[in-house]
N, C-alpha and C positions, 0 to 999 in steps of 0.2 A: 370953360369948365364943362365936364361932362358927370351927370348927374344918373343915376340910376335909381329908382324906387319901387321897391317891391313889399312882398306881405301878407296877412293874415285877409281871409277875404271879408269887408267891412270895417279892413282899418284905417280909412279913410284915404287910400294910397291917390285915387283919381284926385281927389277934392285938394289934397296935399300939393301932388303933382303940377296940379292947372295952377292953384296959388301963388305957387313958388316961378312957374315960370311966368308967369304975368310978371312978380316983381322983380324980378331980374331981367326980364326982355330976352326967355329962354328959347329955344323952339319945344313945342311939348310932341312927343308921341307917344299913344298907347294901342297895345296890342290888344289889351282885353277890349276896347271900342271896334276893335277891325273883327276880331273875333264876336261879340253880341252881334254885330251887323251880318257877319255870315251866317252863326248861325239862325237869327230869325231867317234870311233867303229862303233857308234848308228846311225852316219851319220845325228847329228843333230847340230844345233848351238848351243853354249852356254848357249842362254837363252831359248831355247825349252827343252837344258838338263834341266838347272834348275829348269823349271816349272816340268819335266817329274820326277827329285828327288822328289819333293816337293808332287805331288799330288799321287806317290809309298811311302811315306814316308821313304827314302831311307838315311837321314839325320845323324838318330842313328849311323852308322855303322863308318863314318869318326867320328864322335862327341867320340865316345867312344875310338878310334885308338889315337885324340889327346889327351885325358884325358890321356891314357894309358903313350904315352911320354912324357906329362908333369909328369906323376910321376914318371918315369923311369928313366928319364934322365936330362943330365944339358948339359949346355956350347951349346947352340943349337938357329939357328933363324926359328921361325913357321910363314908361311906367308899363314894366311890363315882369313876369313873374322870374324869367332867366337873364333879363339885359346884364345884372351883375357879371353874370356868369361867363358871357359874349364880348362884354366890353370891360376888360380888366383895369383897364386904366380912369373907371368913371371911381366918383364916389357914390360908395351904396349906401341906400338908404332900407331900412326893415321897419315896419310898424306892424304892432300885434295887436289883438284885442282878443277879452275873454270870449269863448264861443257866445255865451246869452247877453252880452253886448251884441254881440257880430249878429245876431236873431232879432233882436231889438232893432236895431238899424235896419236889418232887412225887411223887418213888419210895417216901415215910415219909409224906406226912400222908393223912390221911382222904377230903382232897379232891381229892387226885393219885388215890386209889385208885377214889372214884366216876368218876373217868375212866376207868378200865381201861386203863392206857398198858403195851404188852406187852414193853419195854425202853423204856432210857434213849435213845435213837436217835428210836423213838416218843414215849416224853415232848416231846425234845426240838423234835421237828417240827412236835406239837402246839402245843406253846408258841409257838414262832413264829410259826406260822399264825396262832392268836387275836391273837398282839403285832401283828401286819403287819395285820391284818384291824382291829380297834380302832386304832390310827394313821391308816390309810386311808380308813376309816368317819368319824373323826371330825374329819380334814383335809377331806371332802368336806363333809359336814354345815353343821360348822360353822366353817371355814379356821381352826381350833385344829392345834398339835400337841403330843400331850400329853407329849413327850417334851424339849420346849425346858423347863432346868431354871430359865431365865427367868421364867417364869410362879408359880410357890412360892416360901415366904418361906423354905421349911427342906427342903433336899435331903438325906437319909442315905444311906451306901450300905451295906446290911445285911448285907453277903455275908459278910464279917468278923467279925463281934461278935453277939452274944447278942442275944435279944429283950428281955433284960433294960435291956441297956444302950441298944436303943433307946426302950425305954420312959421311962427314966433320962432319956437328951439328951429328947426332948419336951418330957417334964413339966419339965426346967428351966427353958427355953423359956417353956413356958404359965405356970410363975412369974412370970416376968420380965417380960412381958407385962400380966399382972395388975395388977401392983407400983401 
């Protein structure tokens, strides 16, 4: 099975991702870990990486890596923002959350804090930026929007309920599936 998961930023898509393939004995890949690791190298945030791919057009090089294991392989979870898009034959996954959830989260996890966001105001604006900035980037690129919930087999909305539970609805899913 080939699994896709993508999403709203803080809707637990990583924590999601790694859960599900622990219990299924997936392989897991994520782009957004290869990406925070470059850009700390560059000594930049996040969203100056992402403008800084964007305007090198540096895109191609993960786009074709995921193409590559979506045809390569199986039994695997891609947690990345276009894997849908690349590997048409995975099932997609979309998980959302309200923005002041997604603020909330980012003022408690680890990866809110490698931001150094100096208030909730500044999280927030952050967040957006990157949200508008990836929407627009990748309605140019590639006339996707990754936001039409169209596009995935399985839409959550996180904001509500435990990571547990979304881990819970998935894997009932990838049961079913299986079957």
């Amino acid at each position: 099975m080939k699994i896709t998961i993508t999403g709203d930023l803080y809707s637990g898509k990583s924590c999601a991702g790694k859960a599900i393939s622990e219990k299924f004995d997936y392989t897991y890949y994520s782009v957004g870990v290869l990406q925070r690791k470059l850009a700390v190298e560059k000594g930049m945030s996040i969203t100056e990486y992402n403008t800084y791919v964007f305007n090198n057009k540096l895109d191609k090089d993960i786009d074709d890596k995921t193409i590559e294991i979506g045809k390569e392989k199986d039994n695997f979870i891609f947690d990345a923002r276009l894997a849908w898009n690349f590997i048409p034959d995975s099932f997609k996954i979309y998980l959302k959350v309200d923005i002041d959830i997604a603020v909330d989260r980012s003022m408690t996890s680890e990866r809110g804090k490698s931001e150094n966001y100096s208030s909730r105001a500044d999280a927030k604006e952050h967040i957006s930026q990157r949200r508008g900035l990836e929407v627009s980037r990748f309605r140019s690129l590639y006339n996707v929007d990754i936001e039409e919930e169209e596009n995935y087999d399985l839409v959550i909305d996180t904001s509500c309920i435990t990571a547990e539970d979304v881990i819970e609805k998935i894997s009932m899913v990838i049961r079913d599936r299986k079957v």
